[in-house]
C-alpha positions as CSV (number, residue, x, y, z in Angstrom):
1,X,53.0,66.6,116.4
2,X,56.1,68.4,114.7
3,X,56.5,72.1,115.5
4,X,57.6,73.7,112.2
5,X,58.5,77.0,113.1
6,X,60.6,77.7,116.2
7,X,60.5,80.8,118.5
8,X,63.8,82.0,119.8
9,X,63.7,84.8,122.6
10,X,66.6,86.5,124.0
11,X,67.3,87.6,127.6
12,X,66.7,91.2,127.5
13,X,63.1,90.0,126.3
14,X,62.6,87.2,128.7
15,X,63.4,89.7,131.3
16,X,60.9,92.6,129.7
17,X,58.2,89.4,130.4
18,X,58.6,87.7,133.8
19,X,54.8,86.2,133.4
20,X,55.7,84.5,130.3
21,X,58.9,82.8,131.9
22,X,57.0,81.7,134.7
23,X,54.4,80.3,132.6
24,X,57.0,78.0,130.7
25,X,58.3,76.8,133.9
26,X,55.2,75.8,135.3
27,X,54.1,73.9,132.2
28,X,57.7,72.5,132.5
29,X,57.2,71.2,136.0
30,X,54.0,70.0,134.2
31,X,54.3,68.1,131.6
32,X,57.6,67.2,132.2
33,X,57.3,65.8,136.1
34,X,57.8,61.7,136.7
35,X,54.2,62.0,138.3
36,X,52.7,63.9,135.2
37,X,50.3,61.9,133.5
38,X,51.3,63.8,130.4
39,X,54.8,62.3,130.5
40,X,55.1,58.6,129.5
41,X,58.0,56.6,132.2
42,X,60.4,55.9,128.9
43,X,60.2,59.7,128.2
44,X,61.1,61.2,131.2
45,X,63.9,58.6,131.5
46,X,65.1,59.7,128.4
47,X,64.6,63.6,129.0
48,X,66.5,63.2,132.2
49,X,69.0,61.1,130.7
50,X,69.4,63.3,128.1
51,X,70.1,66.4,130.1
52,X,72.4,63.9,131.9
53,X,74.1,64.4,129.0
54,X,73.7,67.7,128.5
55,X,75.5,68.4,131.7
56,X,78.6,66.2,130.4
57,X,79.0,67.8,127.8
58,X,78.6,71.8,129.1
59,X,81.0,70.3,131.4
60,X,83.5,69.0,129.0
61,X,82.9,72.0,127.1
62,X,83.9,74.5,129.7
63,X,87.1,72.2,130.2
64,X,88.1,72.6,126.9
65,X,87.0,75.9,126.6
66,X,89.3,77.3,129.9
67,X,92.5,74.7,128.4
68,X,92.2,76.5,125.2
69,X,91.6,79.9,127.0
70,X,95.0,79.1,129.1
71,X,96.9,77.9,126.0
72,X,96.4,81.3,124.0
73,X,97.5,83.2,127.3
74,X,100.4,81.5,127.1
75,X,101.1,81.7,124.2
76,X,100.3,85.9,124.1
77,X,102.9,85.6,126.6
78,X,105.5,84.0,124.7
79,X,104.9,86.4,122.2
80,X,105.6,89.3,124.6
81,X,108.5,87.9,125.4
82,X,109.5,87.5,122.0
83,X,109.0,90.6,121.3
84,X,110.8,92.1,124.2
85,X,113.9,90.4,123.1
86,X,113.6,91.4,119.5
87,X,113.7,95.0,121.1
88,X,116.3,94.7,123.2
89,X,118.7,92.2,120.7
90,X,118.8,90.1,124.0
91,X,118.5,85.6,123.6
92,X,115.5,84.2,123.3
93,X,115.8,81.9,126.4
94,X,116.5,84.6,128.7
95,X,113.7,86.4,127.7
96,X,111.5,83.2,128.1
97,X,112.6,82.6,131.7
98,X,112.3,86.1,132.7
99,X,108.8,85.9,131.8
100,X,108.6,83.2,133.9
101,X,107.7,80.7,131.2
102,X,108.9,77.2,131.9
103,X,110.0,75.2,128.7
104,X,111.8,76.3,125.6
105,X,111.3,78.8,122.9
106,X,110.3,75.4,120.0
107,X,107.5,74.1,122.5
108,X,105.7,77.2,122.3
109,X,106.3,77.8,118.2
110,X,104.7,73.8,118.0
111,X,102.0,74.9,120.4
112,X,100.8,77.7,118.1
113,X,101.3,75.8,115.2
114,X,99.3,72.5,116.5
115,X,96.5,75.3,117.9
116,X,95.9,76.7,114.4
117,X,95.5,73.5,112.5
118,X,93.5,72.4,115.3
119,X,91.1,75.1,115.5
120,X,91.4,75.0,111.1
121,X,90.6,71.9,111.6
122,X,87.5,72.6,113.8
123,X,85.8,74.4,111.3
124,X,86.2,72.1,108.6
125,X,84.5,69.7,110.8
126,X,80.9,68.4,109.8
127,X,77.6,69.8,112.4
128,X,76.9,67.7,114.4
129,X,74.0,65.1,113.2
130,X,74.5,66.1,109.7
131,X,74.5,63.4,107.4
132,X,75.0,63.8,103.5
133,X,72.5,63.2,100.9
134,X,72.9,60.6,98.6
135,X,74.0,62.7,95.7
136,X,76.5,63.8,97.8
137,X,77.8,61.1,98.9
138,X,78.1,59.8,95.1
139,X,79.9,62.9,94.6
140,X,82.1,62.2,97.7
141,X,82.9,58.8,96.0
142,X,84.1,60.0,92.9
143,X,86.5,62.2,95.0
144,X,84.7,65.7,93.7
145,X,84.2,68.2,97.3
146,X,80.2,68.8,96.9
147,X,82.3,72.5,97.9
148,X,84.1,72.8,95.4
149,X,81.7,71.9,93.0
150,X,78.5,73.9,94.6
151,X,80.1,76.5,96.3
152,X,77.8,75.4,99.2
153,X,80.1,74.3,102.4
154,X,77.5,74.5,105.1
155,X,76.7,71.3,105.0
156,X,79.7,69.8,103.2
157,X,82.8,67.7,104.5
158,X,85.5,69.1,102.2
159,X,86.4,72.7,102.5
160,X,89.5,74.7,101.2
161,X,89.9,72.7,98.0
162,X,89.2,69.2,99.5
163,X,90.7,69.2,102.9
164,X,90.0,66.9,105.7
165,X,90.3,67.9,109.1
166,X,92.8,64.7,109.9
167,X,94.7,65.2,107.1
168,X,95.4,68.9,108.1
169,X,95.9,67.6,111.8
170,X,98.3,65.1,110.4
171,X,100.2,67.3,108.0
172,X,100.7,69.7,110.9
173,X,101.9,66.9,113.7
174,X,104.3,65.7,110.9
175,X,106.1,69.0,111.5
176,X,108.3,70.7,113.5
177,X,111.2,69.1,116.5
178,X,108.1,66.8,117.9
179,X,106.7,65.1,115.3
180,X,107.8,62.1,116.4
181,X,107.5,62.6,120.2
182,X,103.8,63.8,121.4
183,X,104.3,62.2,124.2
184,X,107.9,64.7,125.2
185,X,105.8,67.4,123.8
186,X,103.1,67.2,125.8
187,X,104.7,66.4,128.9
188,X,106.7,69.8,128.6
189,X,103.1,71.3,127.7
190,X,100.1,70.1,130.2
191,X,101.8,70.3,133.4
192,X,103.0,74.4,132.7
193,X,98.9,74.8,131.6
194,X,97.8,73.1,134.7
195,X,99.9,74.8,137.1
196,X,98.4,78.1,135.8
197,X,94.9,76.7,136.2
198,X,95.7,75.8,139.4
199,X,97.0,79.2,140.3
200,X,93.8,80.7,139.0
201,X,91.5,78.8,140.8
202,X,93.6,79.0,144.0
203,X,93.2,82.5,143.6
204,X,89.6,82.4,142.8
205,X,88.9,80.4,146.1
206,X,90.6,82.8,148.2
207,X,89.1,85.7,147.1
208,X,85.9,83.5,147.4
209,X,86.9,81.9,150.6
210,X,87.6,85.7,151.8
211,X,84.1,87.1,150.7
212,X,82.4,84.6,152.2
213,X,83.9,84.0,155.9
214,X,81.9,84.5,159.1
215,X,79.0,84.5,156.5
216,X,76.1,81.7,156.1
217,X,76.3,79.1,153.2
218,X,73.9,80.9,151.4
219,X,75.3,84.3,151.2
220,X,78.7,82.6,149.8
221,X,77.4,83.0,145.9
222,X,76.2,86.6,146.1
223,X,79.3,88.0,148.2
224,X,81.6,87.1,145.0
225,X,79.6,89.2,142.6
226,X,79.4,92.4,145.4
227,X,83.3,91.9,145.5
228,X,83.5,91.9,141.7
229,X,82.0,94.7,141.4
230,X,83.6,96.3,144.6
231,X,86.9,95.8,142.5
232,X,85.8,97.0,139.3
233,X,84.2,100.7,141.2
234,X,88.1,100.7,142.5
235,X,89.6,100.1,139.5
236,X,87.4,102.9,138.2
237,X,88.4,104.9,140.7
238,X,91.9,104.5,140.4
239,X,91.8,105.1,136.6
240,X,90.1,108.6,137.1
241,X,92.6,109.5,140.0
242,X,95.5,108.6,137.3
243,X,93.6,110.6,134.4
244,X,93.8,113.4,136.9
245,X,97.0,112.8,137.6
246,X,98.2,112.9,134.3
247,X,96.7,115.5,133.5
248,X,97.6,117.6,136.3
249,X,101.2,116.5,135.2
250,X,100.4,117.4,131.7
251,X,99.4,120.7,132.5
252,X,102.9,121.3,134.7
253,X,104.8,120.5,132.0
254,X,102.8,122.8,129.9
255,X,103.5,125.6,132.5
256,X,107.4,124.5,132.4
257,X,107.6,124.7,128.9
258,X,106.3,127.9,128.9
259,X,108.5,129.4,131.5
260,X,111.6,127.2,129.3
261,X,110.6,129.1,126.0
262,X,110.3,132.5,127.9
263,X,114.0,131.9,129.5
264,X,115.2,131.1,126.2
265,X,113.9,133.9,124.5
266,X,115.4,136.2,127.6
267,X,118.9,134.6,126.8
268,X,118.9,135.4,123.2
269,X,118.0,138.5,123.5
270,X,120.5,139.6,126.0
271,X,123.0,137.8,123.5
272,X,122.0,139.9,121.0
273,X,122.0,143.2,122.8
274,X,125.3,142.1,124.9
275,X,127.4,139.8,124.1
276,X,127.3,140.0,120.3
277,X,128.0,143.9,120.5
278,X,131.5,143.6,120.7
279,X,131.4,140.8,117.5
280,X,129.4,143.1,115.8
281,X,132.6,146.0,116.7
282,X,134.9,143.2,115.5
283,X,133.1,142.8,112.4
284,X,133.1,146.6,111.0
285,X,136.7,146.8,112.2
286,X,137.3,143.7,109.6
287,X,135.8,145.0,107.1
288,X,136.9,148.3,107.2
289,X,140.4,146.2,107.1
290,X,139.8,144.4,104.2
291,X,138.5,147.2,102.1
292,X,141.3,149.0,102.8
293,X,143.3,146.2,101.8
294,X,141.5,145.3,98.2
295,X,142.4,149.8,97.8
296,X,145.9,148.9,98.7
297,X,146.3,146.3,96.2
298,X,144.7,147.9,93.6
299,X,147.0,150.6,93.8
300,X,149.8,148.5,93.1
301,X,148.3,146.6,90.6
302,X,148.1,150.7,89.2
303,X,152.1,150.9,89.6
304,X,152.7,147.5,88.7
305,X,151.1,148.1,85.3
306,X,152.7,151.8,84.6
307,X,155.9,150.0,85.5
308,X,155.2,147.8,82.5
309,X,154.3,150.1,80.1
310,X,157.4,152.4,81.0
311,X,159.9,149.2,80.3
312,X,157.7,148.2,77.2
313,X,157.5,151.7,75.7
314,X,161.4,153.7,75.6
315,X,163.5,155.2,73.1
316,X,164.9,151.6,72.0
317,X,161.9,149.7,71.6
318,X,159.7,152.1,70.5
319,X,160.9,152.8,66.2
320,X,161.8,148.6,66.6
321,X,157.9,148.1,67.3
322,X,157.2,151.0,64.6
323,X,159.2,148.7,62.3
324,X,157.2,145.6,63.7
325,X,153.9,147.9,62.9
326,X,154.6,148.3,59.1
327,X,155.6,145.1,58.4
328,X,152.4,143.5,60.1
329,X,150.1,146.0,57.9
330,X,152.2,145.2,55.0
331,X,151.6,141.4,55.4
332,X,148.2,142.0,56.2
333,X,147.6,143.8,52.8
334,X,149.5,141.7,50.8
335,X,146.8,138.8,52.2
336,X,144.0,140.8,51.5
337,X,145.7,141.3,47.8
338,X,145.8,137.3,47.4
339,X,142.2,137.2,48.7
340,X,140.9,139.1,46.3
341,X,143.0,137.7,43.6
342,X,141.7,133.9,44.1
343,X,138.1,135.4,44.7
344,X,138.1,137.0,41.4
345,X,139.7,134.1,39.5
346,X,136.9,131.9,41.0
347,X,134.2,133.8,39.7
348,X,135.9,134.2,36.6
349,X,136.2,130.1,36.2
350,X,132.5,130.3,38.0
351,X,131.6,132.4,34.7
352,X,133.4,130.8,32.3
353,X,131.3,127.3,33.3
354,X,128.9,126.2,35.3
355,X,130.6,123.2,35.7
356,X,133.9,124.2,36.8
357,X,133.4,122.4,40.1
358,X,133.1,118.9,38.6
359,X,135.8,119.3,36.4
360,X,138.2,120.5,39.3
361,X,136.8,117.6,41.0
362,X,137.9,115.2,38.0
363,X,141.1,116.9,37.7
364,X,142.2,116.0,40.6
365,X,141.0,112.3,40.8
366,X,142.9,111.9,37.3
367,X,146.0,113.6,39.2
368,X,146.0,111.2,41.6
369,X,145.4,108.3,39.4
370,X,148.6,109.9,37.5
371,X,150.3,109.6,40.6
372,X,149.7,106.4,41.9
373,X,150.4,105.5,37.8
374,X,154.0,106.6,38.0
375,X,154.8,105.0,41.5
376,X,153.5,101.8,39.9
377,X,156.0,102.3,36.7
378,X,159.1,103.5,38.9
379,X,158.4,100.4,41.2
380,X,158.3,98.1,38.6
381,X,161.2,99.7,36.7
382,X,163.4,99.5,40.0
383,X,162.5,95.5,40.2
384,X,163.9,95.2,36.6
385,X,166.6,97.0,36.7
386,X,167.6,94.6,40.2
387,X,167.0,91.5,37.7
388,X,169.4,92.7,35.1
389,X,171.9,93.0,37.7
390,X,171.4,90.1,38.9
């Protein structure tokens, strides 16, 4: 019998139910027992083989899981690095073995690189036990992503436009300074990784070996967790004591700020009162100098200009600019006279004809022609008379 729907608990409610978890285990230890005559002999072979199997692979898993864990550490470390140096405009290098990385600077660029197409490449993977339907796989034939054509990629093998996951893997290993060296590559790589492992797990099994001395075998796995949790109540503890701290220190500064601002304003004041008193003397004493000074000149500017009108005006020059006088007002009548004149002959041609604008206008054209006219015949008389003579 084939059970169609599927019922999926979590924790928090397995743990709300203890009667219902210990009811699946004892029908577990059931049905699922060698000596259960439930359970055929090929069955339970192939339910124990199969979480054989299910143990490889958690454990494989988990491998790969703490390798990819450690590689992205390292690399956030690299980027620190980076980073550092790009701050202080210091080398590269430097920076890398100061934060105690081993290899160089390209290593870790590949690294990232290879890590993103690999984990691209992860997700354009197929589920495992998938298999495509036979439409599909006459679309896959004709070279069409069912993808790109459905829109559909759970299922599919082409995402992104058609991409494989070896071709993106290949496009990226084709790249960078080891694209033809793995093998240098990792070499430089795994043994860096594994000695950080291996620090970690050395330190794990102290702090395990630790917790767990003087103690019996069976109180080893429940000391770690106390310790844990131990470390975290300190860490709590010390984080409060430094919030206190800093805000103890933020209220000092506060309180010398304060004080700072009333000091300040103490100084300026007495400045004020004080020491700009006698600047403030200084000032009136310049001013009163400078207006006394504009007085002064204008006084002489006074003289300077009854000097000039007692040269300009005397007995000599005085019936000469009399004489000056009348004939200025004698030439200015005589224009006014012509004004008029021209003005009243205008209007007179004006009334006369309407036209008389035009025909000025003509007049003078045929002037000029005239002109022109007699410099042609005196020019051409002058060439003649030079041919005679000749």
């Amino acid at each position: 019998m084939k059970l169609i729907n599927q019922v999926q608990l979590s924790a928090a409610e397995l743990q709300v139910c203890p009667k219902f978890t210990e009811l699946i285990e004892q029908l577990e230890k059931v049905c699922f027992s060698e000596s259960s005559p439930l359970v055929v002999k090929d069955a339970a072979e192939n339910v124990a083989q199969a979480r054989l199997d299910m143990v490889k692979e958690r454990e494989k898993y988990y491998i790969a899981k703490a390798i990819h864990s450690e590689a992205t550490a390292l690399l956030e470390d690299y980027q620190e690095a980076k980073a550092l140096a790009v701050d202080r405009d210091a080398d590269l290098r430097e920076a890398v073995e100061q934060a105690g990385l081993w290899s160089d600077p390209e290593v870790y660029e590949t690294l990232a690189r290879r890590l993103s197409a690999a984990e691209a490449a992860q997700r354009l993977r197929l589920p495992e036990g998938a298999s495509l339907k036979p439409d599909e796989a006459q679309e896959e034939s004709n070279g069409i992503p069912k993808g790109v054509m459905t829109g559909d990629d759970e299922h599919s093998a082409h995402h992104m436009l058609g991409v494989r996951p070896e071709e993106l893997l290949r496009s990226q290993l084709d790249e960078g300074p080891f694209s033809q060296d793995s093998a240098t590559f990792q070499a430089m790589v795994i043994p860096e990784i594994e000695a950080r492992l291996r620090a970690k797990v050395e330190r794990l099994e102290s702090a395990f070996a630790a917790g767990s001395s003087g103690t019996a075998q069976s109180t080893r796995s429940s000391s770690l967790p106390d310790r844990v949790a131990a470390a975290v109540a300190k860490l709590s503890a010390d984080k409060a004591a430094e919030l206190d701290e800093y805000y103890a220190a933020d209220r000092r500064f506060t309180e010398y700020y304060n004080v700072l601002e009333q000091m300040l304003g103490v100084l300026l004041r007495m400045a004020k009162e004080y020491k700009l008193d006698h600047q403030h003397r200084y000032d009136l004493l310049r001013t009163e100098w400078l207006c006394r000074r504009c007085q002064t000149m204008h006084s002489k500017l006074r003289v300077m200009e009854f000097m000039l009108l007692r040269d300009t005006y005397n007995g000599e020059t005085v019936p000469a600019l009399h004489i000056v006088r009348n004939h200025l007002l004698r030439a200015m009548e005589d224009a006014t006279a012509a004004h008029t004149t021209a003005v009243t002959r205008l209007r007179e041609f004006q009334g006369f004809d309407e036209r008389f604008d035009e025909i000025a206008t003509e007049y003078r054209e045929l002037t000029a022609r005239l002109q022109e006219v007699e410099w042609t015949l005196a020019e051409v008389e002058r060439d003649l008379e030079a041919v005679d003579y000749a």
